[in-house]
C-alpha positions in Angstrom: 85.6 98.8 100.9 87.7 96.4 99.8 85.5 93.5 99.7 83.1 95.3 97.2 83.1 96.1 93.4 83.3 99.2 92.2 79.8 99.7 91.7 78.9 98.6 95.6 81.9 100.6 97.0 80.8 104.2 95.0 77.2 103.7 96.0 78.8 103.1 100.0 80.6 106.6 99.3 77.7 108.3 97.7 75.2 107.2 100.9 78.7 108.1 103.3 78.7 111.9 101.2 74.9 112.2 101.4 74.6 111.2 105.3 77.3 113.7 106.3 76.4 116.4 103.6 74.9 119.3 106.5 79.2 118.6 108.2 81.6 121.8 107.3 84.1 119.5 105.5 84.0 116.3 104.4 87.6 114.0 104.4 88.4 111.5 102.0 91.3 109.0 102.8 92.7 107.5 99.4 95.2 106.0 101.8 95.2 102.3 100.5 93.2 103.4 97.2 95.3 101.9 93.9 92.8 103.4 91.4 89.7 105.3 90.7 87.8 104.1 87.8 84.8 105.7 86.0 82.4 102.9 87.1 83.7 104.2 90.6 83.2 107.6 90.3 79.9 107.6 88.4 77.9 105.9 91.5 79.6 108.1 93.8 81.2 111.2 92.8 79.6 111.9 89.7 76.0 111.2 91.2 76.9 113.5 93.9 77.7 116.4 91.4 74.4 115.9 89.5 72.0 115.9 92.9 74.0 119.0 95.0 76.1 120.3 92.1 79.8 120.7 91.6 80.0 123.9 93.9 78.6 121.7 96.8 81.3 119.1 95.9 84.1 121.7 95.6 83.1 123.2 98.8 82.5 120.4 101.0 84.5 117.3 100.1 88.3 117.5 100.0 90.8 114.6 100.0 94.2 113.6 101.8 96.5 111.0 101.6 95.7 111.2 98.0 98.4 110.9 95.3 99.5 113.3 92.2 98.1 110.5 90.1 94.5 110.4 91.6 94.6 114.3 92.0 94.9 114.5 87.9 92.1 112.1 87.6 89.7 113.1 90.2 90.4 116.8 88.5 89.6 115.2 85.3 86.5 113.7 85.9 85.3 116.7 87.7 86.1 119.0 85.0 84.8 117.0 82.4 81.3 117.2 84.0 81.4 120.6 84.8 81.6 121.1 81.3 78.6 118.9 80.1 
């Protein structure tokens, strides 16, 4: 996704989530990934929460290769919509 904005590459995610949302467990690589910006994670993240709901999320997406840095802010802007 490197070749898109932010906007383009969370909407790729979202339809990537979506397509594979019936799979036991979906992987995301943050290999590569420097940052995760709201403008990011509202188009793809954040509209996944608000169509299947932050239990769907929880229990269906996880992430590797991901660093201490995105784990705080991923866990941030999770539980920051969780509690609006």
């Amino acid at each position: 996704m490197d070749t898109k904005s932010y906007p383009e590459a969370g909407d790729t995610l979202f339809d990537i989530l979506v397509k594979n949302i019936n799979e036991d467990k979906i992987v995301i690589d943050l290999e590569g990934v420097v940052s995760l910006p709201s403008i990011f994670l509202n188009v793809s993240i954040g509209k996944y929460i608000k169509d299947y709901g932050i239990e769907k999320l929880r229990s269906s997406i996880s992430f590797t290769k991901i660093s201490e840095t995105q784990a705080k802010r991923l866990n941030e802007y999770i539980s920051k919509l969780a509690t609006s």
